[in-house]
C-alpha positions in Angstrom: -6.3 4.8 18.1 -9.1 4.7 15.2 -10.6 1.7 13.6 -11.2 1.9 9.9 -13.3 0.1 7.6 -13.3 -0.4 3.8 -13.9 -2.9 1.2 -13.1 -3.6 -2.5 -15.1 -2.6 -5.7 -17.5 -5.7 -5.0 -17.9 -5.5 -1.6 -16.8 -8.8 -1.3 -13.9 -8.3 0.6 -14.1 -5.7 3.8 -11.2 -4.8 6.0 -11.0 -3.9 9.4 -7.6 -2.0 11.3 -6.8 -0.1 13.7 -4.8 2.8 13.2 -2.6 5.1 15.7 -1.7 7.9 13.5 -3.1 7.2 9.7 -0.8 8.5 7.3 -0.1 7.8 3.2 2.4 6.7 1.5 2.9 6.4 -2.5 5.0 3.9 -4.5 5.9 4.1 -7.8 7.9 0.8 -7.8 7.7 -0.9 -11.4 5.4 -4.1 -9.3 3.3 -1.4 -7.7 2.8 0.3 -11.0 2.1 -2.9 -12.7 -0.2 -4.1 -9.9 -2.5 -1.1 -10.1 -1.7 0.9 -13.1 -0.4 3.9 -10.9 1.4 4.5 -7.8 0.3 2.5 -5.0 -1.8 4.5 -2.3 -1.3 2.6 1.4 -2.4 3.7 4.6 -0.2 2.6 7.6 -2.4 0.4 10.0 -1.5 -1.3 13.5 0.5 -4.4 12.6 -2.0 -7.0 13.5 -5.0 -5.4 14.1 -6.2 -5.9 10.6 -8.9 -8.3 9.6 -9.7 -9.3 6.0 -13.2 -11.3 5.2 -14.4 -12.4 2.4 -12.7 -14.2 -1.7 -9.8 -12.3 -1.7 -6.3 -14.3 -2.9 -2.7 -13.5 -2.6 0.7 -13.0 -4.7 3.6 -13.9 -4.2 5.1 -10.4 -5.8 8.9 -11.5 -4.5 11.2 -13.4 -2.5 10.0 -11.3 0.5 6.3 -9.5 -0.8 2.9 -10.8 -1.5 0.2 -8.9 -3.0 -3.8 -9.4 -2.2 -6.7 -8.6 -4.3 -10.0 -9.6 -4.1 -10.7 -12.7 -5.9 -14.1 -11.7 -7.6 -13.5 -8.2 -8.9 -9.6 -8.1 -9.1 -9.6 -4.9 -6.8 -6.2 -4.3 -4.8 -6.2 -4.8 -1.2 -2.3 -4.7 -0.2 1.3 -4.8 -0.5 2.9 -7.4 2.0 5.9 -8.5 3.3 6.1 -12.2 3.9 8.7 -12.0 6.5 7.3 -9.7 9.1 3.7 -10.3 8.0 3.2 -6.5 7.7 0.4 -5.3 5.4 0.3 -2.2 3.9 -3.2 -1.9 2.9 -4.3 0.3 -0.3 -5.8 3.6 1.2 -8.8 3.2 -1.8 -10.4 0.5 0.2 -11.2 3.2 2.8 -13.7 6.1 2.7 -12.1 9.2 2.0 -8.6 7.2 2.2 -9.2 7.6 6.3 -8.7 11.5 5.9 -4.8 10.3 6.0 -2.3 13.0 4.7 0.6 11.6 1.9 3.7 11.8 4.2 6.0 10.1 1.6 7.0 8.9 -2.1 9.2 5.6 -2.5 11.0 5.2 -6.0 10.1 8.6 -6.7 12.3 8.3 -9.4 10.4 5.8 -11.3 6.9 8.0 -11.7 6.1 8.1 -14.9 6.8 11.1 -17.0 2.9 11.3 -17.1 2.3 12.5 -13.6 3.7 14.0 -10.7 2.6 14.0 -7.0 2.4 17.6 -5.9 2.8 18.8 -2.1 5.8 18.9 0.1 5.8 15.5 1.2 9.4 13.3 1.6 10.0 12.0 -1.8 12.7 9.0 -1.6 14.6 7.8 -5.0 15.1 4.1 -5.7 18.9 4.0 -3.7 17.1 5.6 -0.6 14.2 3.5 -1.0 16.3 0.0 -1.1 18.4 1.7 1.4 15.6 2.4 4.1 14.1 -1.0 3.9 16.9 -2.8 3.4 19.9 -1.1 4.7 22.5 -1.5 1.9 23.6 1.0 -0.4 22.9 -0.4 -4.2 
């Protein structure tokens, strides 16, 4: 297990987590894209072993996600679900993005026509993406 540390554009917000095996993950899910301009960057962390200091605020994105930013320079911090209290934290908070490979794409499908991700990561469209974290078929 590592511990990472990163903070916002400001500096006013820093975050602590643990993390077992760091890996990326990219979402280009029409919130995500909206919330940062891009895909969303996260790094997976230890459920729980997280801790966030400083201004930052939350959104409530959804019925089941919330999204934090840092209250005094608008930076993103992470995607959230409310439920399970998971935090997917963005991987620009941390130096280097923690040296964490991208493992996988959700909504792949949704990029824009702009950009693409190279590298032979998993790359999941919007069905397989609802389908993983919800378990129905849309």
């Amino acid at each position: 297990m590592t511990q990472i540390k990163g903070n916002c554009l400001c500096g006013g917000v820093t975050v602590t987590a643990q993390v077992a095996d760091p890996v990326l993950r990219a979402c280009h899910c029409e919130m995500c894209r909206q919330h940062t301009s891009g895909a969303f960057f996260s790094i997976k962390t230890v459920t729980g072993s997280e801790t966030v200091d400083g201004p930052y605020k939350s959104y409530r994105s959804s019925e089941w996600a919330e999204r934090g930013f840092c209250g005094d320079c608008g930076s993103t911090l992470w995607y959230g679900t409310v439920e399970d209290e998971v935090r997917n934290f963005s991987a620009g908070l941390f130096p280097n993005a923690a040296a964490a490979p991208l493992v996988i794409e959700f909504f792949e499908d949704n990029c824009p026509q702009g950009y693409r991700i190279a590298g032979a990561h998993k790359k999941l469209n919007e069905a397989q993406t609802i389908k993983l974290f919800t378990g129905q078929d849309v």
